[in-house]
C-alpha positions in Angstrom: -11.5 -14.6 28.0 -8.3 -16.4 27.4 -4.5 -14.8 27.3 -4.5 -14.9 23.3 -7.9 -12.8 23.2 -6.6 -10.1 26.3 -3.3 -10.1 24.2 -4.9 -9.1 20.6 -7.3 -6.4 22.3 -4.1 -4.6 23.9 -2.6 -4.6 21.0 -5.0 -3.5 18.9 -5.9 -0.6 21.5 -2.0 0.3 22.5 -1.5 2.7 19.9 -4.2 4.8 20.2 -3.5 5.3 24.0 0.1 5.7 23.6 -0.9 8.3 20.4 -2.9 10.2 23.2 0.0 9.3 26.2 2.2 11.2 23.4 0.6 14.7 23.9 1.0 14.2 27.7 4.8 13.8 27.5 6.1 15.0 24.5 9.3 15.0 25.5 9.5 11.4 24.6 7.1 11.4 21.0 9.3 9.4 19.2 10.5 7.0 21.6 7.0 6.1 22.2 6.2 6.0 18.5 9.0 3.9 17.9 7.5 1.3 20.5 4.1 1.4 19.5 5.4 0.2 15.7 7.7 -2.4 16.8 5.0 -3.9 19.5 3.0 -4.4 15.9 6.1 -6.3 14.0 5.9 -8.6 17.3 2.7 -9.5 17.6 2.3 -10.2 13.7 5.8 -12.5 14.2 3.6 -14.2 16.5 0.9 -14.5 14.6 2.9 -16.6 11.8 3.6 -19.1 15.0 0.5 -19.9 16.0 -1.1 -23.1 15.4 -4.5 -21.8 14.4 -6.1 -18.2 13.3 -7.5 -16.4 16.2 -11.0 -15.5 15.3 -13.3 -13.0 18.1 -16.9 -12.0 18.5 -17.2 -9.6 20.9 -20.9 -8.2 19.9 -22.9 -11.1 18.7 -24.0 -10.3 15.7 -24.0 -6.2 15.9 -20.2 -6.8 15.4 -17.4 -6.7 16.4 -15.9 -10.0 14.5 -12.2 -10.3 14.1 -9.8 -12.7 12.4 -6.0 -12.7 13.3 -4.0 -15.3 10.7 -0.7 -15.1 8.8 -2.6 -13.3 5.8 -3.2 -10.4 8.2 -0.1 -11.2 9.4 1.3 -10.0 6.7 -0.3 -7.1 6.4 0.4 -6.2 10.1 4.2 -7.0 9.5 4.1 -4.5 7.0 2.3 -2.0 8.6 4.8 -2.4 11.7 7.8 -1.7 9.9 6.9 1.3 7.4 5.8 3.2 10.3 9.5 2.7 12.3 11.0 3.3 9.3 9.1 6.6 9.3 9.8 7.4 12.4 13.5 6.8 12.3 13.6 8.9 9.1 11.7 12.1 10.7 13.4 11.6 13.9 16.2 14.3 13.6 13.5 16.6 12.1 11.7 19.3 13.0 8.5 17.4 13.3 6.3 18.1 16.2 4.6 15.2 18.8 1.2 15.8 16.9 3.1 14.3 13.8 4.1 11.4 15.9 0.5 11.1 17.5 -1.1 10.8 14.4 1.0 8.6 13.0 0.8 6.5 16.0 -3.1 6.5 15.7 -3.0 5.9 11.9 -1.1 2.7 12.7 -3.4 1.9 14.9 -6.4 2.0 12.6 -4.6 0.4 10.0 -3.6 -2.4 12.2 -7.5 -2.8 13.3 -8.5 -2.7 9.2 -6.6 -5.7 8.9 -7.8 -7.7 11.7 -11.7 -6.5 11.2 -13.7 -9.7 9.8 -17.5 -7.2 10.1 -18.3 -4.2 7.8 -19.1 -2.0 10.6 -16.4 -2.2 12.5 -14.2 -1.9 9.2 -16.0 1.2 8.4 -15.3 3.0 11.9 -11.3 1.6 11.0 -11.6 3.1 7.6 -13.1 6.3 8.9 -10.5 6.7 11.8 -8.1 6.1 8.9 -9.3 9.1 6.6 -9.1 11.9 9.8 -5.8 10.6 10.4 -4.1 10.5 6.7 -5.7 14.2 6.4 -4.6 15.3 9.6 -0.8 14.3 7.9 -1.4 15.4 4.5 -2.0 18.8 5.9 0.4 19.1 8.4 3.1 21.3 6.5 -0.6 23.6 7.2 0.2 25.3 3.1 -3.0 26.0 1.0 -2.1 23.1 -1.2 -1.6 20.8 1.4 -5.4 21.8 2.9 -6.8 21.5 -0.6 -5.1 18.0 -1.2 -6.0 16.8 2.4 -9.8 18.0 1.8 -9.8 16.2 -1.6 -8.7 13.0 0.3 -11.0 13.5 2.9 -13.9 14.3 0.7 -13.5 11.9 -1.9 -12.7 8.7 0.7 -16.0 10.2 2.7 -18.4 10.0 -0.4 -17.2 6.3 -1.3 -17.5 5.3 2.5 -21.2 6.6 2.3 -21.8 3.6 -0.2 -20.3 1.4 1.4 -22.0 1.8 4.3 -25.7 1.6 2.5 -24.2 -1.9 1.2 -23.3 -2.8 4.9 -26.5 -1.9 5.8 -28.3 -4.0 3.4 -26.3 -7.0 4.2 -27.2 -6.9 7.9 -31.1 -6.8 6.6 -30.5 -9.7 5.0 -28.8 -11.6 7.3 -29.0 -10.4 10.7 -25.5 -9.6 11.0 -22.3 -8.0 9.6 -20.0 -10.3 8.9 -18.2 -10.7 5.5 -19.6 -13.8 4.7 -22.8 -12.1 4.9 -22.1 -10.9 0.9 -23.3 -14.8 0.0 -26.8 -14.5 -1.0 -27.0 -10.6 0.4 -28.6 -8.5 -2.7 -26.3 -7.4 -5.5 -26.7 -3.7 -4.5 -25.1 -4.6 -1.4 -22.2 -6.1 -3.0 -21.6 -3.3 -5.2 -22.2 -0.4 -2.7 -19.7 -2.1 -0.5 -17.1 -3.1 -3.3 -17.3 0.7 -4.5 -15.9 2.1 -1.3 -13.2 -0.7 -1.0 -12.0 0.7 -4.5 -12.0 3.7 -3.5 -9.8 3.7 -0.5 -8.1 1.2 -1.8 -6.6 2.9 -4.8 -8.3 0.6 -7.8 -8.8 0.7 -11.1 -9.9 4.5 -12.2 -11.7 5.1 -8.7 -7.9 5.0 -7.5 -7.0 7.8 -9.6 -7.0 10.1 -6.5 -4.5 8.7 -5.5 -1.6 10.1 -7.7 -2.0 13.5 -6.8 -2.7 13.1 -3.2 0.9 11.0 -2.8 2.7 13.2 -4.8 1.7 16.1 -3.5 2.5 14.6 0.1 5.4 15.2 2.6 7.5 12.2 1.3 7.1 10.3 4.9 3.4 10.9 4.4 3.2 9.4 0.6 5.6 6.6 2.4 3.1 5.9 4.9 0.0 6.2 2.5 1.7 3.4 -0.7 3.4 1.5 2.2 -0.2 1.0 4.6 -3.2 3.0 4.7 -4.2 2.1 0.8 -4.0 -1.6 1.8 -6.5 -0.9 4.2 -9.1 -1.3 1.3 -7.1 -4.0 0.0 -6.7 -6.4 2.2 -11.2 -6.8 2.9 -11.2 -7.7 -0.6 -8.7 -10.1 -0.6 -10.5 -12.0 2.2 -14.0 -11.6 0.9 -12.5 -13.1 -2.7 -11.4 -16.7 -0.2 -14.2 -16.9 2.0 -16.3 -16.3 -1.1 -15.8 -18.1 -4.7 -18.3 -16.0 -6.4 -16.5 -12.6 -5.1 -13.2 -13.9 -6.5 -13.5 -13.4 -10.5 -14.2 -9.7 -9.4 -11.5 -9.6 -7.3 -9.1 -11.3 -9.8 -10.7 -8.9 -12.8 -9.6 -5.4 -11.1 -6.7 -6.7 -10.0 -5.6 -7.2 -13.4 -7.2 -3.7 -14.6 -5.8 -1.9 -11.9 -2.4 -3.5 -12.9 -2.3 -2.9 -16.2 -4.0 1.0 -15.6 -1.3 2.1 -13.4 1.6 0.7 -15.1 0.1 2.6 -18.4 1.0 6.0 -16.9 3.6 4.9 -15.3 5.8 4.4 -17.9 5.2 7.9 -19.4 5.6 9.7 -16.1 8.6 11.9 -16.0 7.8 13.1 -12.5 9.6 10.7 -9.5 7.0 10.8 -6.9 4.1 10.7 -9.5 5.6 7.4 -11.2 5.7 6.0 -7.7 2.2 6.8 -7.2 1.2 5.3 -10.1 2.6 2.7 -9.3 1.4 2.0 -6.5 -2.1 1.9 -8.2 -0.1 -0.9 -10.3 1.3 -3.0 -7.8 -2.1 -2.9 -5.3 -3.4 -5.1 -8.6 -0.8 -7.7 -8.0 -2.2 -8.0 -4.5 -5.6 -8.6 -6.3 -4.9 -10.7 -8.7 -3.8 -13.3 -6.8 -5.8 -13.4 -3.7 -4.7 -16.6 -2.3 -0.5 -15.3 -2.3 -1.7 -11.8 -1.6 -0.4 -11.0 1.6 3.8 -12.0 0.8 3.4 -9.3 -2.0 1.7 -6.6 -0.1 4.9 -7.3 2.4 7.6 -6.8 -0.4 5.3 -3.5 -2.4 5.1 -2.2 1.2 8.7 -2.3 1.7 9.9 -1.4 -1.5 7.1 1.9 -2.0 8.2 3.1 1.7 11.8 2.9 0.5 11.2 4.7 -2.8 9.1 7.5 -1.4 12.0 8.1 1.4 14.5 8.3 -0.7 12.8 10.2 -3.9 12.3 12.9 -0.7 16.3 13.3 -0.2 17.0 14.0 -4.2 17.9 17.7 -5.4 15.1 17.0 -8.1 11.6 15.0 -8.8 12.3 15.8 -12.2 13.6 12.2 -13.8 14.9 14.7 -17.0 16.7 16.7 -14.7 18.1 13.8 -12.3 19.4 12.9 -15.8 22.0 15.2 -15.7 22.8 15.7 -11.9 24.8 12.5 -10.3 23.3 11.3 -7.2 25.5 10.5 -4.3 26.6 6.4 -4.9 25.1 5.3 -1.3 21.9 6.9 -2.3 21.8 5.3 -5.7 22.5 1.8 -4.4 20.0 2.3 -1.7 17.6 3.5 -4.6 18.9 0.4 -7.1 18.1 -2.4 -4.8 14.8 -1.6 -4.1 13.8 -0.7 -7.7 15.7 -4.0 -8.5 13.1 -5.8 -6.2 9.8 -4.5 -7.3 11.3 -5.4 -11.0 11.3 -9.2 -9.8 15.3 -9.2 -9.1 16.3 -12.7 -7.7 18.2 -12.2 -4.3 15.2 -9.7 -2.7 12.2 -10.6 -2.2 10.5 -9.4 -4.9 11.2 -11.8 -7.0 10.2 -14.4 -4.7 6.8 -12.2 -4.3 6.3 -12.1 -8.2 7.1 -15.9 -9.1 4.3 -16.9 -6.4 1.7 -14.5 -7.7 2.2 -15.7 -11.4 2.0 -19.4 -10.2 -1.6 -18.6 -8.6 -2.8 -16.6 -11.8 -5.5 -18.2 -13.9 -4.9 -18.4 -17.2 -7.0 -15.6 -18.5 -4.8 -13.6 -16.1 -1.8 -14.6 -17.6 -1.1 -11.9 -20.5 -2.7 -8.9 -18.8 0.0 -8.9 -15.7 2.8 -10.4 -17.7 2.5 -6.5 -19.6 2.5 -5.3 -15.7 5.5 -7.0 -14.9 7.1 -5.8 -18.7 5.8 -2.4 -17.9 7.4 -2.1 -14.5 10.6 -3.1 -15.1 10.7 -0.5 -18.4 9.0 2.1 -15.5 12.3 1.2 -13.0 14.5 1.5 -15.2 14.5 5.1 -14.9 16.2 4.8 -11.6 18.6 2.2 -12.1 20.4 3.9 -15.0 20.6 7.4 -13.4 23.6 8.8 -12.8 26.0 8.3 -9.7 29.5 9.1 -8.3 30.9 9.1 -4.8 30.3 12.9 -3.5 32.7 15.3 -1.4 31.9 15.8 1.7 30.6 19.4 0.8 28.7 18.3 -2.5 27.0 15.3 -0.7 23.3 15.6 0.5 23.1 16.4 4.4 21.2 13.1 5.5 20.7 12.3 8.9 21.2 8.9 10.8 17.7 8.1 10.6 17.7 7.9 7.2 20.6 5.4 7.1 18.6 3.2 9.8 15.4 3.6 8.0 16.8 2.3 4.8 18.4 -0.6 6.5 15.4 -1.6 8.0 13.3 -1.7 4.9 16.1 -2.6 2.5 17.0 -5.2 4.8 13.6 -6.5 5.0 13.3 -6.9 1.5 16.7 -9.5 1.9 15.3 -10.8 4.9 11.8 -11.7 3.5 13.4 -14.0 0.9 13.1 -16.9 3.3 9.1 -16.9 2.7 9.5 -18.4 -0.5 12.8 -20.0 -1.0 11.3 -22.4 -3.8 11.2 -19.9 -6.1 14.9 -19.9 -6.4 15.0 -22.7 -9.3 16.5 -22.4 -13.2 12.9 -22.2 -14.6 11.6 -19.5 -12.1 14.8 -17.6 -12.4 15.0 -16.9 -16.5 12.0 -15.5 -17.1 12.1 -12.4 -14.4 15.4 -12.0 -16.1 14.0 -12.0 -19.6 11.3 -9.6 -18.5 13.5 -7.0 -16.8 16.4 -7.2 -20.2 13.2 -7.0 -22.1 12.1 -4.0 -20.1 15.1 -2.5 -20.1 15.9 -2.7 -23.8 12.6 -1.4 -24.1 13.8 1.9 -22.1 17.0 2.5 -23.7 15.7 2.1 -27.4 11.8 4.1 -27.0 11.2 5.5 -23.5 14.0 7.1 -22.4 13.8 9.5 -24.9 9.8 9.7 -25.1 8.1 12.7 -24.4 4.5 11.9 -23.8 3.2 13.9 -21.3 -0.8 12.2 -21.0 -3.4 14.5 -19.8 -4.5 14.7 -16.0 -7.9 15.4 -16.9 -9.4 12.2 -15.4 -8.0 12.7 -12.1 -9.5 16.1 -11.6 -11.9 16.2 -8.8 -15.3 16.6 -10.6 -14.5 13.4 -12.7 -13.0 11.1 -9.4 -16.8 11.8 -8.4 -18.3 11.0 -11.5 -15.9 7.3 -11.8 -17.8 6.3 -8.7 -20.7 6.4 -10.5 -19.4 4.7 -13.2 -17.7 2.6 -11.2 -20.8 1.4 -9.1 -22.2 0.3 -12.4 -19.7 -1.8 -13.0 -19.5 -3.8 -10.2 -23.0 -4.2 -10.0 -22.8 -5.8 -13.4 -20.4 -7.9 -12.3 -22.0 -8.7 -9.0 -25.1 -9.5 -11.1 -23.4 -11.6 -13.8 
């Protein structure tokens, strides 16, 4: 076993023991918290300096199979600094060491997601990651929080029953569980499997959960569940779409759908955290669309939806009408601006870099669907750059703790920082025409949406119908599988 292989199987089990070391001393929960994150940013900086992906069978062909590359680097990097950013922001709370356990062990899952290359061993990540994102969703211990953690929990555990069928049929055709097992495996198999991704990924209308359940969150949660967990179902379909060329017109298909879905209520949404949520279903389709550039934009979404979610948590209201007529405090609003400015495509952060590379890799049938998506989210953004703002006295000012400040600097600074991934994008051509989409969108905002009152109906996201999309939703795919 070589120093590389020992290295990737501490790290991948280090959170989970230091999530249990935590109840032992808890004294030191966020310390060792902190650490457990921040091991993760290392070992994914690593990752984008090695010479070659590290790929590991540890089971034959009963699983386990993992693959450690700069894709999942990515994704780990990500993962790494949402959850310190969390952490920093709760640290002056109130929150107990079981907050900081879970979170610890929900990093940890999320972190073995991405490196999984077998469906079984997915499936126990994705599990682990559903009892730990209920255990946080219900923490506050309210009646809504139960009912919105059980939802989660129930909904994600119906989905993952499919998928695991599909798993199961793609080990009797093949003998094992790998993911390029789905070449030549039945179309069931595909289907089943590609169901419970969508699901737990937050796609298309089976991700329709997904607006309550981070809305309805403690904002650190929602920040952890848009920043990481819902990339946990992302990021198997982004490999199984470039290991697989018949997988990736599905792939690229509900990536634009999801796009356009998500930015469809966002725009209407006059509720802060429920915009974000939204778009979150939205901005997971970018991710899609472009398989091959996929993991620079889940880096910049997860840095920008942790950022939003933090701060949307420290305003007096989530009522955009409201925050209308109430000034936030200037250091807020900046904090707020720049990282709306970057999910908008704003040259200087990185998500313009992060937008320019995913429309390069679009093909052309994909061209008009997330152009709208782009249009749509900078009209959708808009709502926060042009609120209100004035420096505050020192009595009138929001009482934010330290940990805020670092938190924001960590992920707004990222969002600077990551720039340097694609530095070619900064050219006349690729400049104008982010530019020319966010005026557009902003235009758009001053002259219809501003003062639009559409409220849409929430019908489809009640629970009997989230059951009743799988269904629908398993037809789909199989069509597609089948076509």
């Amino acid at each position: 076993m070589t120093n590389q292989t020992v290295l990737t199987l501490i790290w991948i089990a280090l959170p989970f023991l230091v999530g249990f070391l935590i109840y032992l001393l808890p004294r030191f929960a966020r310390p060792l918290a902190l650490m457990g994150a921040l091991v993760s940013v290392a070992y994914a900086a690593k990752l984008f300096l090695a010479p070659a992906p590290l790929t590991l069978r540890l089971l034959d062909h009963f699983g386990v199979s993992l693959i450690l590359d700069p894709l999942a680097g990515f994704f780990i990097l990500t993962n790494g600094l949402v959850t310190a950013a969390v952490i920093f922001y709760c640290w002056s709370s109130a929150k107990t060491p079981f907050f900081y356990a879970q979170t610890l062990i929900l990093h940890g899952s999320v972190n073995a997601s991405f490196a999984c290359s077998d469906f079984v061993s997915l499936y126990v990540a994705l599990e682990v990651i559903s009892i730990a994102t209920f255990l946080l969703i219900a923490y506050p211990r309210s009646d809504r929080s139960l009912w919105v953690g059980l939802r989660y929990l129930f909904v994600s555990n119906v989905a993952m029953l499919f998928y695991l069928v599909g798993a199961v049929l793609v080990y009797q055709t093949h003998h094992s569980f790998d993911f390029a097992g789905l070449r030549g495996a039945p179309t069931e198999a595909i289907a089943l499997i590609f169901l419970g991704l969508l699901v737990k990924g937050g796609i298309f209308v089976s991700g329709l959960w997904l607006p309550l359940t981070h809305s309805e969150s403690d904002s650190p949660v929602s920040a952890l569940m848009s920043g990481i967990v819902v990339k946990a179902g992302v990021l198997p379909m982004v490999r199984c779409a470039l290991l697989l060329e018949e997988i990736d017109p599905m792939v690229r298909i509900f990536g634009v759908g999801t796009a356009v879905l998500g930015v469809g209520y966002a725009v209407f949404e006059k509720d802060a955290k429920r915009m974000l949520a939204f778009h979150t279903v939205s901005q997971l389709g970018f991710i899609l669309a472009a398989p091959e550039v996929g993991g620079f934009y889940a880096l910049t979404h997860g840095l920008v939806k942790a950022a939003l979610f933090l701060i949307v948590g420290t305003l007096p209201s989530r009522n955009l009408k409201e925050l209308q007529q109430q000034p936030l405090h200037t250091p807020v609003w900046i904090a707020l601006a720049i990282a709306s400015f970057s999910i908008s495509g704003f040259p200087l952060l990185s998500g313009f870099g992060a937008k320019v590379l995913t429309m390069k890799n679009l093909l052309p049938w994909q061209v008009i669907g997330m152009n709208i998506a782009a249009l749509g989210t900078a009209i959708s953004f808009a709502k926060f750059i042009f609120l209100p703002h004035q420096p505050q006295s020192p009595e009138s000012r929001p009482a934010l703790q330290p940990g805020f400040w670092i938190a924001m600097l960590l992920l707004v600074g990222g969002l600077f920082a990551a720039n340097v991934v694609y530095y070619d994008a900064y050219s006349w051509g690729n400049i104008a025409k982010p530019l020319a989409t966010i005026g557009l969108g902003w235009v758009a905002y001053w002259v219809i949406f501003r003062r639009l009152a559409i409220k849409l109906p929430r019908m489809l996201e009640e629970f009997d119908h989230l059951i009743g999309f799988m269904g629908l939703s398993l037809i789909l795919v199989f069509w597609m599988a089948l076509a």
